[in-house]
Steps between C-alpha positions, in 0.01 A plus 500: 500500500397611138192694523224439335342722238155565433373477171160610338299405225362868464537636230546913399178558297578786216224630252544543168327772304478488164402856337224546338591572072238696351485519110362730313204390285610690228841249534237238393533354136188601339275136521562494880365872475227349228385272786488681785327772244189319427449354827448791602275570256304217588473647867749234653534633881869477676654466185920448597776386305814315652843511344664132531764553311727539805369149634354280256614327202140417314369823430572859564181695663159389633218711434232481775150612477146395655170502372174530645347138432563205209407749205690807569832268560387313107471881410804614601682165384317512195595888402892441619506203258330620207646889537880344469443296215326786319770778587806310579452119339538411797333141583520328844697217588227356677132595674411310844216545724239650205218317582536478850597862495592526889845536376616510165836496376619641158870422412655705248881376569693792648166617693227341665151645591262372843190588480297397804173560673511650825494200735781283290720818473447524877568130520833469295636866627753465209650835615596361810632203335723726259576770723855500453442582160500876362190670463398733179376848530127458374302806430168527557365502192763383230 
């Protein structure tokens, strides 16, 4: 008689790591570094910038900052905004979220800045939604 052989649906589970890329933030072309620059100088908290370039196709880097409540995040959209057109020309693609100002996005093209107050940055966790993407070296004060 043939036997019979047992089969199994089981699969062998395998992780996948994907390393961590760091970049420099000097490696930054200088309106990402404009950005990040005078968010900081607004006193945006957790300020972090994401390379994409690795895994999506729409823009390059995200620039993530918080502010304190709706008129430090206008602040600190207001001075990234009129600081590149002043130094660099620079004008953004579009603004979303001003008045609102629980999360407002300003599109330049190849970079895109959040700014958020604390409980929507909390609530969208964009890190964790990007964390396959690289992360930039930001200094503390730069």
């Amino acid at each position: 008689m043939e036997e019979l052989q047992e089969k199994t649906l089981k699969r062998e589970s395998t992780t996948i790591e994907i390393a961590r890329v760091t970049i420099p933030y000097e490696d930054l072309d200088e309106d990402v570094r404009l950005a990040i620059h005078c968010a900081s100088e607004k006193k945006a908290t957790s300020i972090v910038a994401l390379d994409l370039r690795e895994i999506a196709s729409f823009t390059e880097f995200f620039i993530i900052a918080s502010g304190g409540n709706q008129r430090q995040v206008q602040a600190i959209a207001d001075e990234i905004s009129e600081q590149l057109k002043k130094q660099l020309n620079r004008k953004p693609v579009r603004v979303e979220g001003y008045n609102s100002a629980e999360w407002v996005l300003i599109d330049f093209g190849d970079f895109i800045v959040h700014i958020f107050d604390k409980d929507a940055r909390d609530f969208y966790d964009l890190e964790r939604l990007w964390r396959d993407a690289g992360r930039v070296e930001v200094p503390e004060n730069p």
